[in-house]
VEXKOL-832132 format. One record per residue (C-alpha): residue in one letter; x, y, z. Coordinates in steps of 0.25 Angstrom, whole numbers, padded with zeros to 4 digits, always signed. Layout:
N
AXYZ...
***
This chain:
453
X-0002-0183-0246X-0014-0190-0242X-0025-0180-0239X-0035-0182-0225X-0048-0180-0226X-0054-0170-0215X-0059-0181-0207X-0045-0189-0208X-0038-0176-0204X-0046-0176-0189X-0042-0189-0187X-0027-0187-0188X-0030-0174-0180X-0038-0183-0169X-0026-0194-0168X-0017-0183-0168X-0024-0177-0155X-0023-0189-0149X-0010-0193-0150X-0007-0179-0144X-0016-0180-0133X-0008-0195-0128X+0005-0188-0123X-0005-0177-0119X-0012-0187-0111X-0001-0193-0106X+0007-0181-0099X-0007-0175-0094X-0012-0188-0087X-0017-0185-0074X-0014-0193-0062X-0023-0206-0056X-0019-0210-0043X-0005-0216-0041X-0004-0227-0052X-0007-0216-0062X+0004-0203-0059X-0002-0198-0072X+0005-0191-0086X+0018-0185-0086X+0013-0172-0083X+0004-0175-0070X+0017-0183-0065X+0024-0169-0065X+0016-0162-0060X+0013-0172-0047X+0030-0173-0047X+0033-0160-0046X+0019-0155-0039X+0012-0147-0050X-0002-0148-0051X-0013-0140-0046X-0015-0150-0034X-0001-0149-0029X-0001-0133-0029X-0014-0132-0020X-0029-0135-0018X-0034-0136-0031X-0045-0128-0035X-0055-0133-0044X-0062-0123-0049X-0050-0114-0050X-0047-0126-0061X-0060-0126-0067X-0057-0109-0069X-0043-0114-0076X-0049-0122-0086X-0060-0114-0090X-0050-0101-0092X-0038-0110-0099X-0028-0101-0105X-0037-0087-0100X-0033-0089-0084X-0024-0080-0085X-0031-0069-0091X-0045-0071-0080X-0033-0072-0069X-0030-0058-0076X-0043-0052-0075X-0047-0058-0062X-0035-0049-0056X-0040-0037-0064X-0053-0039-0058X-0048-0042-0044X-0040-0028-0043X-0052-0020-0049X-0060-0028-0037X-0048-0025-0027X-0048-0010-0031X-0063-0010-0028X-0065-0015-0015X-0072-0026-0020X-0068-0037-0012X-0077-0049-0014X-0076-0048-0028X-0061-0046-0027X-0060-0060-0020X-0069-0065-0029X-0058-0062-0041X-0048-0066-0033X-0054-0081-0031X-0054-0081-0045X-0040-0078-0047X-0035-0089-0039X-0045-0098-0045X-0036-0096-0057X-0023-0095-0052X-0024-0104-0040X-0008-0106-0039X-0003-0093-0041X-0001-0090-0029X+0002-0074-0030X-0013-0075-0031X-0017-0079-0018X-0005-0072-0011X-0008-0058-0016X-0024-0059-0016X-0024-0066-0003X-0016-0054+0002X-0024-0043-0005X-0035-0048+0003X-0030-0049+0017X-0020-0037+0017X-0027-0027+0005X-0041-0031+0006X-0042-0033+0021X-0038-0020+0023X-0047-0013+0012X-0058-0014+0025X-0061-0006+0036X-0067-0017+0045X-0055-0027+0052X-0065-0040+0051X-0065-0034+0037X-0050-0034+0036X-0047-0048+0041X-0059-0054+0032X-0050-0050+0021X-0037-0055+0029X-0043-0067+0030X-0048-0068+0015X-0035-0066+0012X-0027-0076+0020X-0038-0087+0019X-0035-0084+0002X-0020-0087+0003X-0024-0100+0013X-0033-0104-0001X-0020-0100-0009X-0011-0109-0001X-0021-0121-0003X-0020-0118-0017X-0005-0117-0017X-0001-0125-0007X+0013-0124-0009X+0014-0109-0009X+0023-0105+0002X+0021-0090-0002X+0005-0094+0001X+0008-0099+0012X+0016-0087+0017X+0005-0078+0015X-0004-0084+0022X+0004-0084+0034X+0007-0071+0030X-0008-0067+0032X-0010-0072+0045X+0004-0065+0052X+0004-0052+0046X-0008-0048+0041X-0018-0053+0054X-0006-0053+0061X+0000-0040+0060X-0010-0033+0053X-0015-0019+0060X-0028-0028+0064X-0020-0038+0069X-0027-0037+0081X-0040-0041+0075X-0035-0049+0066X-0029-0059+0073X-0041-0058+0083X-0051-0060+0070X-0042-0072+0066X-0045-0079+0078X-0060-0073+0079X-0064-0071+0064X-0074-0060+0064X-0083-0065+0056X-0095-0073+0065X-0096-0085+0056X-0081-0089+0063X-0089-0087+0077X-0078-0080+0083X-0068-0089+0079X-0058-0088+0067X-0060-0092+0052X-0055-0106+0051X-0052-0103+0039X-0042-0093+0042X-0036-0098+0054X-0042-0112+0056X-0034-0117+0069X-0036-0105+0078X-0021-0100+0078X-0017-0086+0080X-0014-0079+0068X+0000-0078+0069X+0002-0093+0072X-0007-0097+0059X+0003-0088+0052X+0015-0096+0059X+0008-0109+0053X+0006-0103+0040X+0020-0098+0038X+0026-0113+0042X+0018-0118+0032X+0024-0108+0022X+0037-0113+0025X+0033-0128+0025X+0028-0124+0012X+0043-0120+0007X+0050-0131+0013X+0040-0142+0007X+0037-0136-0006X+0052-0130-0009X+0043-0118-0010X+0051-0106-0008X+0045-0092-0004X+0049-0080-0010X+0042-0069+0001X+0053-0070+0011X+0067-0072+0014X+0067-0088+0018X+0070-0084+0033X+0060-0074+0033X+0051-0084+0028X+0054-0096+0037X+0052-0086+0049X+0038-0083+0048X+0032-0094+0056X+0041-0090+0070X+0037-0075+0067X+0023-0079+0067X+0026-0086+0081X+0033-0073+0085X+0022-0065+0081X+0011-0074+0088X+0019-0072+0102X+0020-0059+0100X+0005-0057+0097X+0001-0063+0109X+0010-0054+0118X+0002-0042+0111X-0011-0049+0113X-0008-0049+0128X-0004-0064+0129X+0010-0068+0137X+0007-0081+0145X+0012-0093+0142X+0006-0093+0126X+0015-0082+0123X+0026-0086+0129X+0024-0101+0121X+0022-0092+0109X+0036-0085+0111X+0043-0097+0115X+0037-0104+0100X+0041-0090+0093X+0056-0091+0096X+0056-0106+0094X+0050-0105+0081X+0061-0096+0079X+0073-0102+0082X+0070-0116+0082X+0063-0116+0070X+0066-0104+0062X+0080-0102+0067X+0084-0115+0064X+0078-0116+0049X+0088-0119+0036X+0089-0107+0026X+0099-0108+0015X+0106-0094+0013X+0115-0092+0003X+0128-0084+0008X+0140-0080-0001X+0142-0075-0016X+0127-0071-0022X+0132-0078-0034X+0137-0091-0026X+0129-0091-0013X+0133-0103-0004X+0118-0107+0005X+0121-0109+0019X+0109-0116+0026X+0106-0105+0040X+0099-0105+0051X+0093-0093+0058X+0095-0098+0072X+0111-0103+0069X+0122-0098+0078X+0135-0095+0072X+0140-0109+0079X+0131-0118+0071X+0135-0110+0058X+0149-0114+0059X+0145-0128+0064X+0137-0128+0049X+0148-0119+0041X+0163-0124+0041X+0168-0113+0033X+0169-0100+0043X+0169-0090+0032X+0154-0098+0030X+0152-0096+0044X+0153-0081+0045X+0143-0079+0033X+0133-0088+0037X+0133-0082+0050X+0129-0068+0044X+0120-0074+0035X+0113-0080+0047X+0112-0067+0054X+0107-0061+0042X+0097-0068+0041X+0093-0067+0055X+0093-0054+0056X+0083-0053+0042X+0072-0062+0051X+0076-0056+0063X+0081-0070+0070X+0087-0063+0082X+0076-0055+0084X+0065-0064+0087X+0075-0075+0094X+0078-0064+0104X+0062-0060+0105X+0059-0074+0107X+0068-0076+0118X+0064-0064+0124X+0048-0065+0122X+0050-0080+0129X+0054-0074+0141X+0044-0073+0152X+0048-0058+0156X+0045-0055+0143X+0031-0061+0142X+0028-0052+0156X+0034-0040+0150X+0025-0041+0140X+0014-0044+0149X+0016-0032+0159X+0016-0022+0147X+0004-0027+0142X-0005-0028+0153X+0001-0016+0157X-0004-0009+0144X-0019-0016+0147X-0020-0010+0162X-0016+0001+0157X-0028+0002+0148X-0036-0002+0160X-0030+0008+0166X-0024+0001+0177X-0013+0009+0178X-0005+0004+0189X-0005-0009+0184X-0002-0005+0170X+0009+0002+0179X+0015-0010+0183X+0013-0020+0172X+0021-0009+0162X+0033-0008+0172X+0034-0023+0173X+0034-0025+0157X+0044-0015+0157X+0054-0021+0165X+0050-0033+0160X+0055-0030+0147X+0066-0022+0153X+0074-0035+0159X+0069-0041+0147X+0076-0031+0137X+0089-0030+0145X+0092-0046+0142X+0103-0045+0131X+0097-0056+0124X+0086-0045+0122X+0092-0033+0117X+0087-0036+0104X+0074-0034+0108X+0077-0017+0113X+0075-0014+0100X+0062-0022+0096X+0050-0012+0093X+0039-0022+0096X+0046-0025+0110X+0051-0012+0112X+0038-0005+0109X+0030-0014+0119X+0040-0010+0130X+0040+0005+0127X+0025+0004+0127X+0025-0002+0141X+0033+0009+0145X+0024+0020+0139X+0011+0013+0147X+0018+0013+0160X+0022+0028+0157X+0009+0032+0154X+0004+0025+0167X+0014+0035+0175X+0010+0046+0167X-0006+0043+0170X+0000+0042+0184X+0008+0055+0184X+0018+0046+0189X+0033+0050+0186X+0040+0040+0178X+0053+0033+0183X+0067+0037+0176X+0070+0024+0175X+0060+0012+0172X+0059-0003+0161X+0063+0000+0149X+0067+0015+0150X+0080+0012+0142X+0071+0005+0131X+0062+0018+0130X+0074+0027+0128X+0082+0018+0117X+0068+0019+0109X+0066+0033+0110X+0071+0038+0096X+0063+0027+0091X+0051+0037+0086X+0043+0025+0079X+0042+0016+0091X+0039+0028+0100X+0026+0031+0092X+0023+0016+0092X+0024+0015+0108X+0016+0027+0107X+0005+0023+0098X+0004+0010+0104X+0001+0017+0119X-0009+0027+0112X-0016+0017+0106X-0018+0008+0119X-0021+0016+0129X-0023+0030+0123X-0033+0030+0115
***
């Protein structure tokens, strides 16, 4: 055997480097324009959407952090989460989003980060402070850090969920809703001049149709990127951006508003609802759990159309069931029936009446408010006497407005040591209610804390 000198050996060392590094080369070779698709490896990861470029905006100095801590991110990501909790636990908040920009710098794509630290800071945070422009700061943090999460994961339809999710529930309905959604379209900060953060609500909408735009997206998400979400059942899911046209109508009714906007916003609600969402595909499977068929449903199908689309009637009858199941999980007669009955124009003036009634009241303009809360009670009197309203004789929200008018015009009669009438609006919705002891204290509360205190 021949022996190498030491100077002989690094050479065959060398060559055999570079032979190795030639298929290396080859599969790692980036892409040049069109001409040039690149190595094997780059091809597959265009083909099938893999690189960094195809998940999000790329950050560049969240690659840069990469590089520098190669095999150790893992164990920084680690202590940057020991670090954030000790910080959280402390109250220190700057320094706690300081730690978390760090976090996502490293784990851009993991999209549980920017979903659970983008909701620590607008529901745990926010509410950590005693001031409510404090509060929706911290609201606002935290939406506008998922926003960032979504550019970075742009095919994130759980992202994209949260986001919407922000601007419906927690301004929305939120026990400073009322400030929040006036702060979202006047942002307290004076650098904004009164007007809203661009930022955070760029075209000047209402909250809860920037929500409505943000859930449709969420679901354009899932149908173009095959996507699936694992937060709610489909239906559920795909119903969001009517509930948030449901909840904007019914907003502006509490805001005081029934002209010709919130009838428009009504009239788009029940649209949205059984044009759009009743009439969307889902595949159920129905039959054996071990050898389900799928049946493709829609919400807003009568029993005709399924046996037009089903020849086999024992087919018919559990498709039928499966649809009513399913409405009755989103609650599809529900709103149908709400939005027939809010489109009405004796609605809109019941709900009119009762309100101006409740604001003479506090005037004290008492005959007025007299009049204006007989008149929305018999409004909603015809209105709940429709059979194609009884559904609504057992809604809490309708159910406690109406019992709320009739406790203001009581209490105008009682001011007025007037004798109230045996019979009056509504008296037979005041009795069926009467064991319920919840919505009692609630009507109760509610006329306290208007004009009681």
């Amino acid at each position: 055997m021949t022996s190498l000198t030491s100077q002989q050996r690094k050479l065959v060392y060398l060559c055999g480097i570079l032979i190795l590094l030639i298929p290396i080369i080859s599969l790692g070779l980036p892409a040049s324009g069109k001409d040039s698709p690149g190595g094997t490896l780059t091809r597959l990861r265009t083909k099938y959407e893999l690189g960094e470029s195809d998940l999000g905006k790329v950050d560049p100095s969240g690659a840069a952090m990469n590089l520098v801590l190669l095999g150790m991110r893992g164990v920084a990501v680690n202590l940057l989460y020991t670090q954030f909790e000790k910080e959280r636990d402390a109250k220190q908040w700057e320094e706690m989003r300081a730690t978390t920009e760090s976090i996502v710098r490293l784990q851009p794509h993991f999209e549980k980060v920017w979903e659970m630290n983008g909701w620590n800071l607008a529901y745990n945070t926010s509410a950590e402070w005693d001031a409510v422009e404090d509060r929706y700061y911290y609201v606002k943090v935290g939406g506008l850090f998922m926003k960032r999460g979504v550019e970075q994961n742009r095919k994130s339809t759980h992202l994209q969920y949260h986001v919407a999710n922000v601007y419906q529930k927690k301004i929305g309905n939120a026990d400073e809703a009322k400030y929040y959604r006036n702060y979202f379209l006047h942002d307290p900060d004076p650098k904004f001049e009164n007007g809203p953060d661009p930022a955070f609500n760029p075209d000047i909408m209402d909250n809860y149709l920037v929500a409505k735009k943000e859930y449709i997206r969420a679901c354009q998400i899932e149908d173009t990127e095959h996507r699936p979400q694992h937060i709610l059942d489909r239906t559920l899911f795909r119903s969001m951006p009517a509930r948030c046209q449901f909840d904007y109508a019914q907003v502006l009714q509490k805001d005081g508003k029934f002209g010709e906007v919130t009838r428009e916003a009504w009239n788009e609600a029940l649209s949205d609802w059984t044009t759009k969402y009743g009439q969307e595909v889902f595949s159920i499977p129905i039959g054996d759990l071990n050898n389900p068929v799928k049946f493709d449903i829609r919400l807003g199908m009568s029993r005709d159309d399924i046996k037009k689309e089903i020849a086999n009637p024992d087919d018919v009858v559990r498709v039928t069931d499966m649809v009513d199941r399913y409405r009755k999980m989103v609650n599809y007669y529900y709103w149908t029936t709400r939005g027939n009955c809010e489109s009405e124009q004796t609605t809109a003036e019941a709900h009119r009446s009762l309100y101006e009634a409740s604001q003479k009241y506090k005037s004290q303009e008492f005959d007025k408010a007299l009049e204006l809360s007989f008149a929305g009670m018999t409004g909603f009197d015809k209105i709940l006497h429709q059979p194609e309203y009884n559904e609504l004789k057992s809604e809490d929200t309708l159910v406690e407005e109406c019992l709320l008018g009739i406790r203001v015009w009581k209490g105008i009669q009682e001011l007025g040591q007037l004798k109230i009438p045996n019979d009056y609006p509504l008296k037979w919705l005041e009795v069926e209610h009467q064991g319920n002891t919840q919505l009692q204290q609630n009507v109760e509360r509610a006329y306290k804390r208007a004009f009681l205190q």
